[in-house]
C-alpha positions in Angstrom: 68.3 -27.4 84.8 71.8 -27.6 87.0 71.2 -28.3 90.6 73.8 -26.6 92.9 75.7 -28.3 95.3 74.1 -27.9 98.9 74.6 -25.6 101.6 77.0 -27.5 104.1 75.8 -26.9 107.4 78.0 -25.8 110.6 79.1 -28.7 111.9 77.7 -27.7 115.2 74.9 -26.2 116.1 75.0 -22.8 116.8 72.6 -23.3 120.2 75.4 -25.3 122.6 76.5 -23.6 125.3 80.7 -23.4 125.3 82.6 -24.9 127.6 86.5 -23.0 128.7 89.2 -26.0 129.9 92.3 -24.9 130.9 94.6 -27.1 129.7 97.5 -28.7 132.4 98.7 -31.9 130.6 97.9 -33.2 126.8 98.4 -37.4 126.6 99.2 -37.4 123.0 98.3 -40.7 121.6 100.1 -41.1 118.2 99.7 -43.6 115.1 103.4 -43.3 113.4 102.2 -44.9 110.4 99.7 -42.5 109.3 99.1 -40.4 106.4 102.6 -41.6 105.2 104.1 -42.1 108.4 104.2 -38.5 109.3 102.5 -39.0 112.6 105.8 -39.1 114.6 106.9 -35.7 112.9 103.7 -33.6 113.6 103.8 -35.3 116.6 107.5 -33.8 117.9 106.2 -30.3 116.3 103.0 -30.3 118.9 105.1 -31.4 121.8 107.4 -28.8 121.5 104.7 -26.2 120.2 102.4 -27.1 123.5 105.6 -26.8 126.0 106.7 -23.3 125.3 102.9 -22.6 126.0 103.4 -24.6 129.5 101.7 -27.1 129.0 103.1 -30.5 129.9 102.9 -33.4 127.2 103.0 -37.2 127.4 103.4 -38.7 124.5 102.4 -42.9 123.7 103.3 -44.3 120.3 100.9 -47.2 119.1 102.9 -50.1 117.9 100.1 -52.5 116.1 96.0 -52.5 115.4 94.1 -51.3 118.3 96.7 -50.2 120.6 95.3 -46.8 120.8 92.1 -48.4 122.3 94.1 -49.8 125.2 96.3 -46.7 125.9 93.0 -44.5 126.1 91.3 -47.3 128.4 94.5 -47.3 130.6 95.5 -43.6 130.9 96.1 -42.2 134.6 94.0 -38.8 134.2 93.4 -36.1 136.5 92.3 -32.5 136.7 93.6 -30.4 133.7 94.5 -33.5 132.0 93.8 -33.9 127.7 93.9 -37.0 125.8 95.0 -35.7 122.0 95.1 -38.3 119.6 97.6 -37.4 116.4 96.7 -39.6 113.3 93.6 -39.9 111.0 89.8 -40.7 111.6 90.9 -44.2 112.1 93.2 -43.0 114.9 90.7 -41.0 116.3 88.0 -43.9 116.8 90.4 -45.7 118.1 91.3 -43.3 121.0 87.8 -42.3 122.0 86.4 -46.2 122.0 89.3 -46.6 124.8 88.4 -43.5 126.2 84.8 -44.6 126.6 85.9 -47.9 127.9 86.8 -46.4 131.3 85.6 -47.2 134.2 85.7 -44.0 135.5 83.5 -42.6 133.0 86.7 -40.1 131.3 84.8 -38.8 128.7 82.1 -37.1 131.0 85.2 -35.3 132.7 88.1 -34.9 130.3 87.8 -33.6 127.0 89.7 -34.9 123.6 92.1 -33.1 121.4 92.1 -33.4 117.8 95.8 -33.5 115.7 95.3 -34.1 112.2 97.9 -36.5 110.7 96.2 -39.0 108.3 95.5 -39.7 104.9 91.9 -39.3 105.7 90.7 -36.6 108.2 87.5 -36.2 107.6 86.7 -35.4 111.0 89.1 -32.6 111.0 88.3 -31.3 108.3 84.4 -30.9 108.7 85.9 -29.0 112.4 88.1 -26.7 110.3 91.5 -28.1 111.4 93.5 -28.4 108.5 96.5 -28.9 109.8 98.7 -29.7 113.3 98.9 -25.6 113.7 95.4 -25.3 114.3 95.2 -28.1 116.0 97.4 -25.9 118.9 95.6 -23.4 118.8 92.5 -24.9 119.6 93.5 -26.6 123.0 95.6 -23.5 123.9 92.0 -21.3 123.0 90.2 -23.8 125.7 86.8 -23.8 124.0 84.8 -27.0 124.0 81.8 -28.4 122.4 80.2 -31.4 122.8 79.8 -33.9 119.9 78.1 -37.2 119.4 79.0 -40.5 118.6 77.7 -44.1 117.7 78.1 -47.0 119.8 78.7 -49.4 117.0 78.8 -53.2 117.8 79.3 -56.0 114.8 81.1 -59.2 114.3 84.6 -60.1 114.4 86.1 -63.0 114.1 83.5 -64.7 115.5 83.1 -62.8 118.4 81.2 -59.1 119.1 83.0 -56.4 118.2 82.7 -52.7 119.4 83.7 -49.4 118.6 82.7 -46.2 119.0 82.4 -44.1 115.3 82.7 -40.5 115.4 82.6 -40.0 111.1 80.7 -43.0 109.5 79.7 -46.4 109.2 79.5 -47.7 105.9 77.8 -51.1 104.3 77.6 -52.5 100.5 79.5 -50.5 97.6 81.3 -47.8 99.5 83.5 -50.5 101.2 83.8 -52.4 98.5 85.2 -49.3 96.6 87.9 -49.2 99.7 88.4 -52.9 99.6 89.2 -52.5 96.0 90.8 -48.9 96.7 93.2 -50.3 99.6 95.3 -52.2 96.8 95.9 -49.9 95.2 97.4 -47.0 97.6 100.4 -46.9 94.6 97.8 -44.3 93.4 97.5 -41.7 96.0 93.8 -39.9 96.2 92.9 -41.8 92.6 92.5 -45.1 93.8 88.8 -43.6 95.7 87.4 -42.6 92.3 88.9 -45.9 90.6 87.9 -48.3 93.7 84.1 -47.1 93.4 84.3 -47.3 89.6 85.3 -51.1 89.5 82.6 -51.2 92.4 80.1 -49.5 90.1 80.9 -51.9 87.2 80.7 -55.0 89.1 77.3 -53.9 90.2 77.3 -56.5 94.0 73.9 -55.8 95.1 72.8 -57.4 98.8 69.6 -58.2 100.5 69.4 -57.0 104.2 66.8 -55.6 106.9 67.4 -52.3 107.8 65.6 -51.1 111.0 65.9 -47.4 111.5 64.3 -47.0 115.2 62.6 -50.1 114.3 61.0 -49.2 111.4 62.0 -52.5 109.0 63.0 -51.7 105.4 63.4 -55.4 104.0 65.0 -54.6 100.7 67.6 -55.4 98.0 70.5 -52.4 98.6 73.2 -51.1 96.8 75.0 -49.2 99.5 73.9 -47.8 103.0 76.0 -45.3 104.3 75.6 -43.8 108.2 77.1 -40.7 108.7 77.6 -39.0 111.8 80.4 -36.0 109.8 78.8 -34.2 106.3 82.3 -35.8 104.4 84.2 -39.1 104.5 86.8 -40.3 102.2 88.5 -37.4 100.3 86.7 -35.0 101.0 83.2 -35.8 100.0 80.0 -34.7 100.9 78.4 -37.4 101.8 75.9 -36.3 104.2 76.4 -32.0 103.7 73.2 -32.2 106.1 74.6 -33.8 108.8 75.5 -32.3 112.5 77.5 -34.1 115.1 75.7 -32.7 118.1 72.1 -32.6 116.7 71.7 -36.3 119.7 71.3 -38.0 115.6 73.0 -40.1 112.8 72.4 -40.0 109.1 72.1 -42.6 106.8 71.6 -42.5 103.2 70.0 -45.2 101.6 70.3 -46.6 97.7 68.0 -49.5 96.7 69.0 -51.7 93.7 69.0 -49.5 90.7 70.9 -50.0 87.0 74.7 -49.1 86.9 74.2 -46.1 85.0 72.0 -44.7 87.5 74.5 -45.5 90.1 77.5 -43.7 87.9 74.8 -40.4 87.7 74.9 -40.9 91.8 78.8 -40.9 92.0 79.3 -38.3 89.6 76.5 -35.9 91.8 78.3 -36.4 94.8 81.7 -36.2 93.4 80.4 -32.1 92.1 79.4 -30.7 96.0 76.8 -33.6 97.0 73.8 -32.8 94.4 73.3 -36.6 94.7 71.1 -35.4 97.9 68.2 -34.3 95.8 67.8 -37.9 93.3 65.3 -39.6 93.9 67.4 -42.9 93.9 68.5 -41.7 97.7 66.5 -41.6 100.7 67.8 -39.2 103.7 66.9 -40.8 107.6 68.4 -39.5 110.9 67.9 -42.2 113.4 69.0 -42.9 117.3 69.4 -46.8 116.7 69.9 -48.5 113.9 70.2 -52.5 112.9 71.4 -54.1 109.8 70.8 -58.2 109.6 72.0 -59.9 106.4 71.7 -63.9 106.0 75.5 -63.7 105.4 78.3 -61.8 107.1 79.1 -58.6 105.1 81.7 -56.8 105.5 81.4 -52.9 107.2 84.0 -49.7 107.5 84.0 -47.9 110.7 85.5 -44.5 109.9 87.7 -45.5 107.2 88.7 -48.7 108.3 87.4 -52.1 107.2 86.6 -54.4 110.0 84.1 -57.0 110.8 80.9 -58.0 109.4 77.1 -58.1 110.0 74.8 -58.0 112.1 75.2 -54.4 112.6 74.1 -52.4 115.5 74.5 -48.5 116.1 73.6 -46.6 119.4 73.8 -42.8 119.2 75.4 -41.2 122.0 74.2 -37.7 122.4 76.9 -35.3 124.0 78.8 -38.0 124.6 82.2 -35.9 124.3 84.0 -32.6 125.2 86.2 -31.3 122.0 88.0 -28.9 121.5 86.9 -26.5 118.9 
């Protein structure tokens, strides 16, 4: 018999209490190179959009990798102040691991704007802001929620790395597929599907101890996926069960199994995220996580590909105010 796609749930729990911010000054932080360099247009669009509202707007432009972190670290805030970040999910961790850099502890004052401009926003999407428009209207509406995220530290370039994930963290075949899909952006959305086919085919399985809240799973894996969002990439469900203020992450867990089973996987997920209910996928939520592997592997931090094992993920319960 046909299993049905799952029930997404709201991506936040309908028990927080709102917050109301009345909105002085929006720091928009903007990535001009995303989602084929439209960032600077939907950029000029919210500017103008957010001054006829009265609402004063400072706008920063990143320039190279990681910029974003340092203008969010370095931002001179005060009372009605918003930091907005226009760009994708990639964007967005950027922004809010500056933001919670501070030393004046921003986050737990100010709250964050989202402006979707990527190829990828997954995190917008999941918060039912499709577009720049709605984007407006939710720091004009004022309503905040609070969201968590994962204090994500791994190696990089033979030093520690840190960032702060909001959507996922990703380890074995899902970044190979985006590896492999990152070639080939000639293709548009096709080059996901094709990237995690070649992955499929190739078949890389890796040995690696997983502790979820220090539970060890010693195992040969093909993928482990953490997701703190229920979608990532184009649109899928990865994790439809997931909530981003429920103080947990989500991690989905596939142990070495035959291609064919794998393709069964992909092609579940691919139809509304069935693959939930094979039993070739175990479902945790954890607080802390830890993935050790006797070689550095390579991970994706919402979207983008950067350093390698050991992992370590922190969740941050409430850690921000967001519009929505």
């Amino acid at each position: 018999s046909r299993i049905l796609p799952p029930t997404k749930k709201p991506h936040f729990s309908t028990s927080q209490i709102k917050e109301n911010y009345k909105t002085v000054r929006v720091h928009l932080i903007v990535n001009p190179f995303s989602g084929k360099k439209k960032g600077l247009d939907v950029a000029k669009e919210v500017k103008a959009n957010l001054i006829e509202s009265n609402i004063k707007v400072e706008s920063y432009i990143t320039n190279e990798p990681n910029h974003a972190i340092q203008i969010a670290k370095n931002l001179n805030l005060v009372e009605g102040d918003v930091v907005g970040s226009v760009g994708g999910d990639g964007t967005f961790c950027e922004v809010i691991t500056g933001f919670m850099g501070r030393d004046d502890k921003g986050h737990e004052k100010f709250p964050v704007a989202l402006i979707p401009a990527g190829t990828g926003n997954s995190q917008a999407n999941d918060m039912e802001i499709p577009d720049y428009q709605v984007g407006i209207e939710k720091i004009l509406n004022g309503n905040l929620r609070k969201m968590d995220i994962g204090r994500t530290s791994f190696m990089l370039d033979g030093k520690k790395g840190l960032r702060y994930s909001h959507n996922l963290v990703g380890w074995g075949l899902g970044v190979d597929s985006n590896i492999l899909a990152e070639k080939m952006r000639f293709l548009g959305p096709l080059r996901y599907d094709l990237g995690a086919l070649m992955s499929i085919i190739r078949g890389k399985v890796r040995k690696a101890k997983c502790y979820i809240d220090g539970h060890l799973i010693d195992s040969s894996f093909i993928l482990l996926l953490i997701q703190n969002t229920c979608t990532g990439g184009d649109r899928l469900a990865l994790a439809p069960y997931a909530q981003v203020d429920d103080g947990k992450m989500d991690i989905g867990v596939i142990y070495q199994i035959n291609r064919r089973k794998v393709l069964t996987l992909f092609n579940q997920l691919k139809a509304g995220g069935s693959h939930i209910w094979n039993p070739n996928v175990e479902f945790y939520r954890f607080s802390r996580l830890k993935i050790e592997t006797d070689e550095p592997t390579a991970i994706n931090i919402d979207g983008e590909n950067i350093g390698t094992t050991p992992l370590e993920i922190e969740v941050i319960p409430s850690a921000l105010k967001i519009f929505n």
